[in-house]
N, C-alpha and C positions, 0 to 999 in steps of 0.2 A: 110418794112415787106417782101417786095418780094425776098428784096436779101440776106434774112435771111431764109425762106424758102429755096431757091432754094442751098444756101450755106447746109443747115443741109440736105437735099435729096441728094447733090452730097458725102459729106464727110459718110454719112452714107451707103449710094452704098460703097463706094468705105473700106468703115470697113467691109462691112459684107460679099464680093463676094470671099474671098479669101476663098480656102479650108478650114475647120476647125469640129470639133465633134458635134456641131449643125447643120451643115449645111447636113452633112453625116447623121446624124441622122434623122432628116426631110424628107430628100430624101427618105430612108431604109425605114422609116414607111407610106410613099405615095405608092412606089412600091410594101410594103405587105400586103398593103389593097385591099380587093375586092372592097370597094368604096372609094370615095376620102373621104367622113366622116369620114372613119375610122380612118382618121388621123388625124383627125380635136382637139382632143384632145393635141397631141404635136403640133399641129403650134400654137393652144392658149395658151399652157402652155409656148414654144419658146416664144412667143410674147410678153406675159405679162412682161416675168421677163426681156425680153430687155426695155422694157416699163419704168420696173423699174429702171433698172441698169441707165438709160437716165435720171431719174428725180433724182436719185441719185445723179448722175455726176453732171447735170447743176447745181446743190444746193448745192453742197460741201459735201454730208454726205456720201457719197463712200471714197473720199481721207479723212476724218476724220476718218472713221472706217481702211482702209489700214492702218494708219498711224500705229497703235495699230500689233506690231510684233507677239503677241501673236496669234494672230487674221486670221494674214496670214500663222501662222503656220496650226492653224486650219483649215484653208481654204485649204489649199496645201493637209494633210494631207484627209481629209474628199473627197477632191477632184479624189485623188489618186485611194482609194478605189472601189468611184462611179463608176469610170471610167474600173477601172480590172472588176468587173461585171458587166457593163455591157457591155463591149466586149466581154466578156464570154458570156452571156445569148443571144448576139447577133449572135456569131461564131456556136450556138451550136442550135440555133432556124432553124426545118424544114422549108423549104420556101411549101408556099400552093398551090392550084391551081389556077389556075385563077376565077374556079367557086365558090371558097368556098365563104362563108358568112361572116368569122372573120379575121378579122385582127391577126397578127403571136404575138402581145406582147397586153395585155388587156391596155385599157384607163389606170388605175392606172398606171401599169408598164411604160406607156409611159409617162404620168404627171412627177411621179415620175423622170425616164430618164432627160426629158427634164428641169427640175427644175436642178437638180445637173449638168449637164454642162452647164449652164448657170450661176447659182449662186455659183459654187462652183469651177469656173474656174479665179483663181487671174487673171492671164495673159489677159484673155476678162475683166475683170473688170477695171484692170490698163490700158489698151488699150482707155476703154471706160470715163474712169477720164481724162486720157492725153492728147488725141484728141476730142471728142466731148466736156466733162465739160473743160475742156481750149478754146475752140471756143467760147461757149457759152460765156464767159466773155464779148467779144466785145459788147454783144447787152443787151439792157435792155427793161423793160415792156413787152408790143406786139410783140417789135419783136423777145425779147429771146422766148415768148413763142409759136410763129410760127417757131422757130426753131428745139426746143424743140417738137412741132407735126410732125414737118416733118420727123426726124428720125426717133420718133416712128412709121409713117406709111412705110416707106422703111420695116421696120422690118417685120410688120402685114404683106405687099404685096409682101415680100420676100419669108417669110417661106409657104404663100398661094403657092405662083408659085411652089418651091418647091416638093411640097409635089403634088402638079397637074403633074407637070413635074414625081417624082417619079413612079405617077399611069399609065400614061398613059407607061412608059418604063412593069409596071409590067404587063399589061393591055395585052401589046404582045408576053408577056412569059409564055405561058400555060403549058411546062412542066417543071418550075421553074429553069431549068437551069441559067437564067442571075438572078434569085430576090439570088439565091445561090450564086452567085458571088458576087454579091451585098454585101450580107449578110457577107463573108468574108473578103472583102475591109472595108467594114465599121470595123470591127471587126480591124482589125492589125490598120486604123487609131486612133480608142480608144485608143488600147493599146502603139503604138508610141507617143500619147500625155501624156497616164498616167505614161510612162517609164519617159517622158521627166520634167514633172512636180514633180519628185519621184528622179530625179537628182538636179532639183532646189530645193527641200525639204531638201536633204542632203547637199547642199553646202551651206544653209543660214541657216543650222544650230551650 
């Protein structure tokens, strides 16, 4: 059990620390909140659906559903989309002060966000079939599914830090200058992933 554990905590660090549009995202909405609450919405919304994509993977019904081309068309296509606005809604959102009370994108808008790059990202999903649900094979009972929790908390404890780390950066920008910057990096990494996925859409068609 332990070295199935400690197996799915280190492979799952080591999927989620690279750059990518949840991670940017998580960040963005920790830094635009005047409390860390405020984000609290996308790191559960983040969380869940890596939750899922994990129990997906180890059980085969991710590479079952991949398998179906239509499927990843939709996915590509719907992905695209999500992704053009909301680099747009992100590029063009005022950053606030440090004193205000609301967060810069409501709960909804963030849920929503965080669902479509997660779920709507083949590229994370095949990532997350290839290397976690192909680990997962080696172990059975208990310890598949001590492996199977331990990624899921990497996740949970990932997007928390995150989003801590975001506030506390937003926390000492009182006249919005850096959440602005912020707000633009996040913005051109959207758009750099939905360009890229919007090339993979066209060449596998």
């Amino acid at each position: 059990m332990l070295e199935a554990v400690m197996h799915g905590l280190i492979l799952a660090l080591g999927l989620i620390l690279p750059l990518g549009v949840q991670n940017v995202f998580v960040f963005n909405q920790g830094a635009s909140a005047s409390r860390w609450t405020g984000a609290l919405p996308v790191v559960v919304a983040a969380s869940l659906c890596d939750s899922l994509l994990i129990l997906m993977a180890v059980y085969g019904v991710s590479l079952l559903l991949l398998s179906m081309g239509w499927l990843k068309m939709i996915l590509f296509a719907a992905g695209v989309l999500f992704l053009l606005y909301m680099g747009w809604s992100i590029w063009t959102s005022a950053p606030r002060p440090a004193s205000s009370d609301k967060v810069r994108l409501p709960a909804r808008k963030q849920i929503l966000f965080a669902i479509s790059v997660s779920l709507l990202n083949p590229h994370a999903i095949m990532d997350t079939v290839g290397v976690i649900g192909t680990s997962a094979l080696r172990y059975e009972g208990n310890d598949r599914w001590g492996f199977t929790v331990a990624t899921m908390a990497v996740s949970w404890l990932w997007f928390m830090s995150l989003a801590t780390a975001g506030r506390w950066v937003g926390s000492l920008d009182r006249a919005g200058g850096i959440l602005n910057l912020i707000n633009k990096i996040s913005a051109i990494v959207i758009w750099v992933v939905a360009i890229y996925m919007l090339v993979q859409l066209m060449i596998s068609s």
